[in-house]
C-alpha positions as CSV (number, residue, x, y, z in Angstrom):
1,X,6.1,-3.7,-13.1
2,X,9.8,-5.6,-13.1
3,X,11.7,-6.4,-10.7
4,X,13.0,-2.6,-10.0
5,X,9.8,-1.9,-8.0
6,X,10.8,-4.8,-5.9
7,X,14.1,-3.2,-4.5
8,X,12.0,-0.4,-3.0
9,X,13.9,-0.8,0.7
10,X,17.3,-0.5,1.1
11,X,19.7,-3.3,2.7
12,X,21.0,-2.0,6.1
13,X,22.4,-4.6,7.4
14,X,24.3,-3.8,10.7
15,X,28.1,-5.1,10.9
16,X,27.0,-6.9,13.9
17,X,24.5,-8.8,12.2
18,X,26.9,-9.6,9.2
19,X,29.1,-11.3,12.2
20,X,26.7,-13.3,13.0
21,X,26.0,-14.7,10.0
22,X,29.8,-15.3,9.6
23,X,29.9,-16.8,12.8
24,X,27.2,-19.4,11.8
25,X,28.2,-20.0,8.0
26,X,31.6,-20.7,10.2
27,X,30.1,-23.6,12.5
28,X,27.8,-25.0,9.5
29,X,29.3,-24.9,6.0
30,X,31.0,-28.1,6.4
31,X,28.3,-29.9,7.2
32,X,26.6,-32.3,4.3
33,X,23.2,-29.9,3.5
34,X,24.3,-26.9,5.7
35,X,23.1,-24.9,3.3
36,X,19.0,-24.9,4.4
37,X,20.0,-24.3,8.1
38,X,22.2,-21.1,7.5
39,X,19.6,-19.4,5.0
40,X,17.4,-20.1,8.0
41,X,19.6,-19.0,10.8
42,X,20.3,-15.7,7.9
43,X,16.9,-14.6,7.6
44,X,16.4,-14.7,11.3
45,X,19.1,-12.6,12.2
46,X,18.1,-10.1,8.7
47,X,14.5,-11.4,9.2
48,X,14.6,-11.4,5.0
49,X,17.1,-12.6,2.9
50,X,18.1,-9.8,0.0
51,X,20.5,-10.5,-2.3
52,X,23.3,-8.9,-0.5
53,X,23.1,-11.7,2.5
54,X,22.4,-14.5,0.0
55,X,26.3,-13.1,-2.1
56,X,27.3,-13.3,1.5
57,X,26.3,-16.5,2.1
58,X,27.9,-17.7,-1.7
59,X,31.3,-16.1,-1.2
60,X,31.6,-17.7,2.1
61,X,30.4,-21.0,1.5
62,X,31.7,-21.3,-2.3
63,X,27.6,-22.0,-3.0
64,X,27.3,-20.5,-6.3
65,X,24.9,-18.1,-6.2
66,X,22.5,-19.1,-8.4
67,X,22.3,-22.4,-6.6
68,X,21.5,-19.8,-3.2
69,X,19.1,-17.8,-5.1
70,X,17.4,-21.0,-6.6
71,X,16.7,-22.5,-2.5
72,X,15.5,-19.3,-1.1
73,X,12.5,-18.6,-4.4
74,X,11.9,-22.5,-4.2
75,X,10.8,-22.0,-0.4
76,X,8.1,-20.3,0.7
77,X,9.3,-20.1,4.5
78,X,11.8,-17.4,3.1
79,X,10.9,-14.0,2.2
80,X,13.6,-11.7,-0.5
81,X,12.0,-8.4,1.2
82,X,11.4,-7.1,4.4
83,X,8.2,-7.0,6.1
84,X,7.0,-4.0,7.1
85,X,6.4,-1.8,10.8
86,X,2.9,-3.0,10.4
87,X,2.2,-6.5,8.2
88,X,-0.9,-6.8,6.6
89,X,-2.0,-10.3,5.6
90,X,-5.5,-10.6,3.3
91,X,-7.1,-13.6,3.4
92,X,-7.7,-15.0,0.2
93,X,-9.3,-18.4,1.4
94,X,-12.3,-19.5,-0.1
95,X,-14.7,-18.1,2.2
96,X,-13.2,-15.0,2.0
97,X,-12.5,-14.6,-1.1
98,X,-16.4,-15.1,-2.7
99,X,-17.3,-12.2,-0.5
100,X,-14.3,-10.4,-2.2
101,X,-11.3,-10.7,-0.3
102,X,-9.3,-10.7,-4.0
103,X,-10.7,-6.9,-4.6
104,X,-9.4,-5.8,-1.1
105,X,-6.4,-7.3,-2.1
106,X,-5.9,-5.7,-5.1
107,X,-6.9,-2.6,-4.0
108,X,-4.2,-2.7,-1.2
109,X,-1.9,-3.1,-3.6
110,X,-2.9,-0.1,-5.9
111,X,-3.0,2.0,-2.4
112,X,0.5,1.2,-1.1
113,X,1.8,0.7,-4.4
114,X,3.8,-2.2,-3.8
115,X,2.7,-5.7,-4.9
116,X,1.9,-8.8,-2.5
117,X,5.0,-9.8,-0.6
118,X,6.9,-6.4,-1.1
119,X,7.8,-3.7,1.7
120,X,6.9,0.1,1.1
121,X,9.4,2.2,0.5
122,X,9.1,4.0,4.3
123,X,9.4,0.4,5.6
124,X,5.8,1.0,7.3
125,X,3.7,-1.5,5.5
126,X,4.6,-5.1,3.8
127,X,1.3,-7.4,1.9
128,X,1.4,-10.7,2.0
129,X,-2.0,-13.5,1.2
130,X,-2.8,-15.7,3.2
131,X,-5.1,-18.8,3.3
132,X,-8.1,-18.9,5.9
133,X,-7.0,-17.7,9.5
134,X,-10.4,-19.3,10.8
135,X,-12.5,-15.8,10.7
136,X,-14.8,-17.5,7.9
137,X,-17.9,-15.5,9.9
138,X,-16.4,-12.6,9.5
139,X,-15.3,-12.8,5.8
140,X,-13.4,-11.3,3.9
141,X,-11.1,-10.5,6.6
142,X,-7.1,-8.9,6.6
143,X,-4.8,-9.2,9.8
144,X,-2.7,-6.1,10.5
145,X,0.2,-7.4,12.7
146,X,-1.9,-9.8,13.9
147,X,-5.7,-7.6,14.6
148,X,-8.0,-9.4,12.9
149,X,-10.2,-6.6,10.5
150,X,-13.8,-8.3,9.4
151,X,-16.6,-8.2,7.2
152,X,-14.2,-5.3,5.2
153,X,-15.2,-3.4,1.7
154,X,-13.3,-1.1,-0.4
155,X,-14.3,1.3,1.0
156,X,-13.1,0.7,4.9
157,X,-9.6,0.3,3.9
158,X,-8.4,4.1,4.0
159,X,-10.1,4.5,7.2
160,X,-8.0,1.3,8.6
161,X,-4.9,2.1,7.3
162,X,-4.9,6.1,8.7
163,X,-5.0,4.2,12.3
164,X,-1.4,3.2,11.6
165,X,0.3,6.4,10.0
């Protein structure tokens, strides 16, 4: 697998958004730790934060990147890839997963052929885990930009997924 199935989407970043960032890098980068509020203020303007906004954020800051790179895989509130037109989240919280929520998962993955936190290449779906969104009754349940999908097999997934092609 490697990391060349992760750079499935590619950057298109808009020159307006690239302002932006230069604009806030401008106000912040002087400031003792400004480093955590621009990759913030970065991946909510990109809403991700690929490599080619994190070498922005190094060459304009004088952050080696490394150091960039290192803060954005240590934190889990920032994402390297894109999410997707529709963002499907598998629960993999106890309940949930005993009645199997780690097959639908993996399965999901074989489907879309991206692994969990990637992007499809058409941009259409992203995976991501989560941990118990409170549907125990329901388990094992998935989220699809927020539509809560219960008491799910295998075997429902291809039917669910054709609603959003």
């Amino acid at each position: 697998m490697g990391a060349d199935k992760k750079t499935t989407v590619p950057f298109r970043g808009t020159e307006e958004q690239k302002q932006q960032l230069l604009q806030v890098i401008r106000e912040l980068k002087d400031e003792r730790g400004a480093l955590m509020p621009i990759l913030q203020k970065a991946q909510d303007i990109y809403g991700y934060l690929p490599i080619e906004v994190q070498k922005m954020i190094s060459d304009e800051t004088g952050i080696p990147l490394e150091k960039v790179y290192g803060v954005v895989t240590f934190y889990a509130q920032f994402s390297l890839y894109p999410k997707g037109k529709y963002a499907i989240s598998v629960c993999l919280g106890t309940a949930c997963y005993v009645k199997g929520s780690g097959d639908i998962y993996n399965k999901l993955c074989e489907k879309l052929g991206i692994e969990g936190g990637q992007c499809t290449p058409d941009g259409k779906f992203s995976l991501d885990a989560c941990r118990c969104i409170g549907a125990c009754g329901l388990a094992p349940v998935m989220t699809i930009n927020g539509e809560v999908y219960g008491k799910l097999t295998v075997d429902k997934l291809d039917e669910i997924l054709a609603k959003y092609e």
